[in-house]
N, C-alpha and C positions, 0 to 999 in steps of 0.2 A: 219217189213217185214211180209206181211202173207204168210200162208202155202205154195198158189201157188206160191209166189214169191221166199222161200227158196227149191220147190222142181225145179222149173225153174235153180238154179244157178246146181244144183246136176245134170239135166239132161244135164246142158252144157258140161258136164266132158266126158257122151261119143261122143257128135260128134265132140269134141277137141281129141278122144282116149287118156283119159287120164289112163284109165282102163278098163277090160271087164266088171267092174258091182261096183256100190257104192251102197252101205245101210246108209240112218243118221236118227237122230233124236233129238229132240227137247224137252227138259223137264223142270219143275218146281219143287218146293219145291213136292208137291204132285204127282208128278210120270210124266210116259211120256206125250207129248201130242201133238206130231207129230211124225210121222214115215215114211220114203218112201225109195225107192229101185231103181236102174235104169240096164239095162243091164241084163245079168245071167249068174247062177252058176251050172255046170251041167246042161242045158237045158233048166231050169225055172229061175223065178225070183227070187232075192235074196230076203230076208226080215229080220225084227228087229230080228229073230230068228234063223237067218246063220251066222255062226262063219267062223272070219278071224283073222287073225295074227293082234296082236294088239302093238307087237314090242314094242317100247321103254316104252310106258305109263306103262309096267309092274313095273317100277321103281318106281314108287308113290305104290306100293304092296311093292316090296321091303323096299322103308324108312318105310312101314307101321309097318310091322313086324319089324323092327330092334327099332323103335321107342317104339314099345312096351315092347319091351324085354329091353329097354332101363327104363322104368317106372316101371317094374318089378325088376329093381335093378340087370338085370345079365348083363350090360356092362354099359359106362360111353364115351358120346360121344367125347369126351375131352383126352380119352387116345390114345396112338398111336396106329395104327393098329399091330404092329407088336405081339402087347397083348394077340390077336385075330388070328391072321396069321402070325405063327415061320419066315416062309418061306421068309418073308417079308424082316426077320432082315439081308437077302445076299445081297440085293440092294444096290449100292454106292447110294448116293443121292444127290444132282446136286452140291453141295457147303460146303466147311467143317462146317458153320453155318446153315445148312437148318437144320430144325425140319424133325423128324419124324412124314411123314402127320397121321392125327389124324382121327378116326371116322368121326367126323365133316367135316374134308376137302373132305372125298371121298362121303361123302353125298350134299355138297353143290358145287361140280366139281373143288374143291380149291385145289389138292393134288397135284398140279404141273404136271401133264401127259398129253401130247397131243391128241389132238381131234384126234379120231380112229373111225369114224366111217364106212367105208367099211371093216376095218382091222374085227375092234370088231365083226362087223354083221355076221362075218364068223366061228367066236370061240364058236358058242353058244357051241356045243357037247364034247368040250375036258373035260378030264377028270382032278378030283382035283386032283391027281399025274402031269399031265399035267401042270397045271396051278404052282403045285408050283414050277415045273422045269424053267417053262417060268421066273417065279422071282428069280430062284437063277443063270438065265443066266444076270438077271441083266436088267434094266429098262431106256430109257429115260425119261427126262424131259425135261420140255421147260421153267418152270419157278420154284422159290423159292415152297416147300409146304408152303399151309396159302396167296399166294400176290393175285394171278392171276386167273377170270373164265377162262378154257376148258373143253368143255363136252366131259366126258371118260366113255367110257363103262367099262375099264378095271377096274376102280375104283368102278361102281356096282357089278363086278362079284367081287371085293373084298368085296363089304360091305355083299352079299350073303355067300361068307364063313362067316364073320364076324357074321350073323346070325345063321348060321349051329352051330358054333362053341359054340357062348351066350347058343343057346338052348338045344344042345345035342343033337341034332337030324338034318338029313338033310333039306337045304333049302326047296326046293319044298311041303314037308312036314310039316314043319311049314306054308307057305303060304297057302296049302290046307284048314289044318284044323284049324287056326287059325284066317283063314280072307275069305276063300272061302263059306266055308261052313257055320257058323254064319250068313254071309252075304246072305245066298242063290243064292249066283254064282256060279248056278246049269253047267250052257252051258259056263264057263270058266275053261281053265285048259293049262296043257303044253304039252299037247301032242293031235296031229292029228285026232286022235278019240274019242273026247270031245263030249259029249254027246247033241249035238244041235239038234234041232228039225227041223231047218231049212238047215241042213247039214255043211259041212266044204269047204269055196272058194279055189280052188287051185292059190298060187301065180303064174304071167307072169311077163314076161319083152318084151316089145316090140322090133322087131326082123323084120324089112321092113316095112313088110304091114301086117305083124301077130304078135297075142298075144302067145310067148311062154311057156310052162306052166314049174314050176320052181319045184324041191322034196324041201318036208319039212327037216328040219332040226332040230337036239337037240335031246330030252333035255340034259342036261350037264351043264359044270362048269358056262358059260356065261349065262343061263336061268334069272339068276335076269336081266340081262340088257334088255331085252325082250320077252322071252322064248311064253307069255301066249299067246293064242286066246282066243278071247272072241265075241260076239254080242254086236248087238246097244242097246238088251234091259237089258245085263247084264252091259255092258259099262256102259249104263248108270245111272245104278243102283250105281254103286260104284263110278261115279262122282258126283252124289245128295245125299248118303253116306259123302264123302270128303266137300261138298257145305253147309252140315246139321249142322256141326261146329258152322256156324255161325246165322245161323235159330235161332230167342227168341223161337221160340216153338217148336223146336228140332224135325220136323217132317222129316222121313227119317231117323234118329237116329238110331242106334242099340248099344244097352249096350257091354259091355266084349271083344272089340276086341282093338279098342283104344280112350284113352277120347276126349271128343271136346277141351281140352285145347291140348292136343299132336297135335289134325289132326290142328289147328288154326296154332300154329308153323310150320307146313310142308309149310303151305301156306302164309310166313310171307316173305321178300326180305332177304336172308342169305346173297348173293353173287353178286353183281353188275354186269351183262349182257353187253359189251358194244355192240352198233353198232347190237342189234337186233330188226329187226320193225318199226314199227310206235311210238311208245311209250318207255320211259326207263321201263327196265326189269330188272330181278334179277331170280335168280333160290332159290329157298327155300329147303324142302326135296324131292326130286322126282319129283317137278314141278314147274315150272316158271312162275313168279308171272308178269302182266304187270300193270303198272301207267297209267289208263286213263286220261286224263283231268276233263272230267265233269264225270266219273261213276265210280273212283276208282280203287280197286285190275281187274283184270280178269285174273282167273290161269287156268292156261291150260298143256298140254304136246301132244307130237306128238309125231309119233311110225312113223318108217322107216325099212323096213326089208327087203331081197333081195325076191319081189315079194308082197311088201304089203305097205301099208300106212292107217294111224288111225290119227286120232286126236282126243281130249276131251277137252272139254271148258266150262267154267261155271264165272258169275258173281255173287261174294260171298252174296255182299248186296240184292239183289233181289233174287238169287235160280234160276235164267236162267239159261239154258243150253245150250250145245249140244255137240252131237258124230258123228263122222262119220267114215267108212271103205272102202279101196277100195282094190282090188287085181292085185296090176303092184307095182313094183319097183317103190320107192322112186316119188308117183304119186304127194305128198304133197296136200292131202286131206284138210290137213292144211285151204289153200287157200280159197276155199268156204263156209267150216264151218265157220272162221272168217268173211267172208262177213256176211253168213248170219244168224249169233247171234249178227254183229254190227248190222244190218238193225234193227235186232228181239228187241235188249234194245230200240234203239232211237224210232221206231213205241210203244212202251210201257213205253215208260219215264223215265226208268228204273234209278236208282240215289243212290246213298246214303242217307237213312234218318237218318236228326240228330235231334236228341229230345232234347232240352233246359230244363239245370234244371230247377225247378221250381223258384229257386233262381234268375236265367239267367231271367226267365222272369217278377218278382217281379222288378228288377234292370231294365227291360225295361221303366217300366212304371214309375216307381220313377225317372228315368234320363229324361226321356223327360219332365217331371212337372221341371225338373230344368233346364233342357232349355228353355223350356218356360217363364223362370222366378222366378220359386219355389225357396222354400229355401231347404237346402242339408239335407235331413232325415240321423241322427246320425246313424254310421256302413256303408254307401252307401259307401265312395270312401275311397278306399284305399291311405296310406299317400303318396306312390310315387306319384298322381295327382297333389294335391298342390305342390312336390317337382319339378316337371318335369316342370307343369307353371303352377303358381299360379292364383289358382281359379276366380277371378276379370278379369286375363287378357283373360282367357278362353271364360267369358262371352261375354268382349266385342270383340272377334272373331267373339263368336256365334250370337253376333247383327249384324254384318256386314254380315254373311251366311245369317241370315234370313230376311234381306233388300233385299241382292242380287233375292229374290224368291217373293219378294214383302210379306213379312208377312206370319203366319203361317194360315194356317184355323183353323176352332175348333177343339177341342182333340173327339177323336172318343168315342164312350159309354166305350168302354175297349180294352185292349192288348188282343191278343190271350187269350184262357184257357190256364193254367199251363198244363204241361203235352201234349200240340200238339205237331204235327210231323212241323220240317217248310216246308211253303210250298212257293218256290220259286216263284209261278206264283202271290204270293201276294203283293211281292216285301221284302220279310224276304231273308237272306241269313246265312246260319249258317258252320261252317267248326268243330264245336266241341260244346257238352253241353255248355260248358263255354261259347263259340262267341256268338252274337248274330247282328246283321245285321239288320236294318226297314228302313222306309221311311213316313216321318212327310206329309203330303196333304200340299203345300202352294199355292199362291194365282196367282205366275207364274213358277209352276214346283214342286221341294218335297227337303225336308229337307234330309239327309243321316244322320242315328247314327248308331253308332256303338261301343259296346261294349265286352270287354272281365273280365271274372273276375279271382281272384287269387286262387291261391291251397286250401288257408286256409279251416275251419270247424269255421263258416261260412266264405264264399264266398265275398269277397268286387269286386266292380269295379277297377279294374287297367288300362283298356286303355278307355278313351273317345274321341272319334273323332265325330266330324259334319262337315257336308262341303253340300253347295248347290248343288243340281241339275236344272236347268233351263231347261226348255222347250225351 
């Protein structure tokens, strides 16, 4: 999708009045490289540089920090909250065998608590006296802790004490200066007069035929579930931060806040999503991972606030992005940004590359000389081959595939170089170093091999398939 076509879907937002004014942007490994604005804020136009309520996606901060403090060795995601927060230990809990939900379960939405989200979005400002009253009046559930996804805010604003507590110091304040600031997410913060250069959007909720305008609320005990505002140019700084994990050349990387094997795990499937989207999903630490078909992970999170809506999205293998902000009530900015970072990969090709060992590819070429006819180069197959079906009967399969194609043509000058990426337009297909996937030229149509090899040091062939393709 080009720029005009992602600033086309943004501009549809106001004359659907989906809100008074969206800002998004679009970025790669190397920083932004689209930005637009529609609508305004106070008078003028908004831009990459006007803060809005970024609501939920504060939670990917939240597991930031607790993860950290988690690798620093002052908590253990695996113990029960109550470790963490006394207050906890008054709650009955749904079943005389229920676990005491653990670290883990209130980070991956597994703690048994029901989906709260108008209730939560209203708690941001209570205070932690507050909050531990509300747990010693005692909690529902809806399911076992540990069985069942629902998304709880209530269980952020726990994992936030949970960090307060790790650290010695208040939440807000660990998030500052341990990931704000590092980070240079100057025009990010939890409070109203956050230092943006582009100003601060007042939230609405639409009300007839007008946008009406909504008070800030917080900071307080519920801040970890949403609290921050942020920009499209800070947003997106700390979701190509989050994307940089998996970058070979770590660009976007920043040292001493958290490593790229911790932020990899935030963005791993913890939790199974059912019945969300297009695609199966999973919640990871903070943010929700979805299974494309053809392009892999794409984690994202969306923010909902009374007067705001965000989303953030990124495709891990390539370092695509986007963000975007609107200011109305539960607008699900969501919406567009997804369209238009799907439009953005498929116009860009965008895929996972997998790179075959060089072994992978040595074994290419030494398997097709033996279906052609060679004889088996000592170390090639692994003994489950012969065990599975013996070598002779394999062949004469492989005579019958290669009559079906009328015969093979000549063998090409070489396989790939060791060490390429595959490239599917070539007719290679690959799903891991080990697979490897080709297609033999024959006389009506192509040969299919396909190989996978084993764990070992070195590497043998364990799966061998052919089978014709005819025109």
């Amino acid at each position: 999708m080009t720029t005009t076509g992602i600033d086309a879907v943004f501009h549809a937002r106001l004359s659907e009045q989906r809100a008074p004014s969206v800002a998004w942007g679009t970025f790669d490994r190397d920083g932004l490289r689209h930005v637009g604005s529609a609508g305004e804020v106070d008078g003028r136009a908004p831009g990459p540089d006007t803060a809005y309520r970024i609501a939920s996606c504060t939670k990917s901060f939240t597991a930031t920090a607790l993860l950290a403090l988690r690798d620093a060795g002052a908590l253990h995601l695996d113990q029960p909250v109550t470790d963490l927060v006394p207050a906890f230990a008054d709650v009955a809990l749904p079943t005389d065998d229920s676990p005491v939900p653990t670290v883990r379960h209130l980070l991956t939405m597994s703690a048994g608590l029901p989906t709260d989200d108008p209730w939560g979005d209203r708690q941001e400002s209570i205070t932690d006296d507050e909050l531990d009253a509300l747990l010693r009046r005692g909690l529902s559930f809806d399911s076992v802790p540990g069985t069942t996804f629902a998304y709880s805010n209530l269980g952020y604003a726990l994992l936030g004490r949970v960090v307060a507590r790790a650290a010695g110091r208040p939440y807000r304040e660990v998030v500052e200066e341990t990931i704000l600031r590092p980070l240079g997410l100057d025009a990010t913060g939890f409070t109203a007069d956050v230092p943006a250069a582009g100003g601060v959007a007042v939230g609405h909720r639409r009300h007839g035929d007008t946008w009406e305008p909504l008070p800030f609320s917080g900071p307080g005990g519920f801040s970890p579930i949403g609290g921050l505002f942020s920009t499209v140019t800070d947003l997106a700084r700390w979701a190509r931060w989050l994307s940089s994990a998996f970058d070979p050349e770590g660009r976007g990387d920043v040292d001493g806040i958290l490593s790229r094997a911790s932020r990899r795990e935030m963005q791993q499937a913890h939790r199974t999503v059912p019945g969300r989207g297009a695609h199966p999903a999973a919640y990871g630490f903070g943010l929700f991972v979805e299974q494309y078909p053809d392009l892999g992970p794409v984690v994202s999170h969306s923010g909902g606030y009374p007067g705001f809506s965000a989303h953030m999205r990124w495709h891990p293998a390539s370092g695509i992005g986007g963000v975007a902000v609107e200011n109305a009530t539960y607008a699900q900015v969501s919406v567009p940004l997804t369209q238009a970072l799907d439009g953005l990969l498929a116009d860009e090709g965008a895929r996972p590359v997998v790179t075959p060992w060089p072994a992978t590819r040595r074994a290419r070429a030494e398997v097709e000389s033996v279906v052609r006819g060679g004889d088996v180069p000592a170390g090639l197959l692994s003994e489950n081959v012969e065990l599975d079906v013996p070598l002779e009967r394999r062949r004469a399969e492989w005579r019958t595939e290669i009559d079906r194609v009328g015969g093979l043509l000549p063998a090409d000058a070489s396989a790939p170089a060791e060490g390429a990426a595959v490239d599917g337009d070539a007719g290679e297909e690959s799903t891991a170093p080990s697979h490897l996937v080709w297609r033999v030229p024959a006389v009506r149509g192509l040969l299919r091999l396909e190989i996978r090899l084993t764990p070992e040091l070195p590497p043998r062939v364990q799966t061998l398939k052919v089978r014709a393709e005819a025109h």
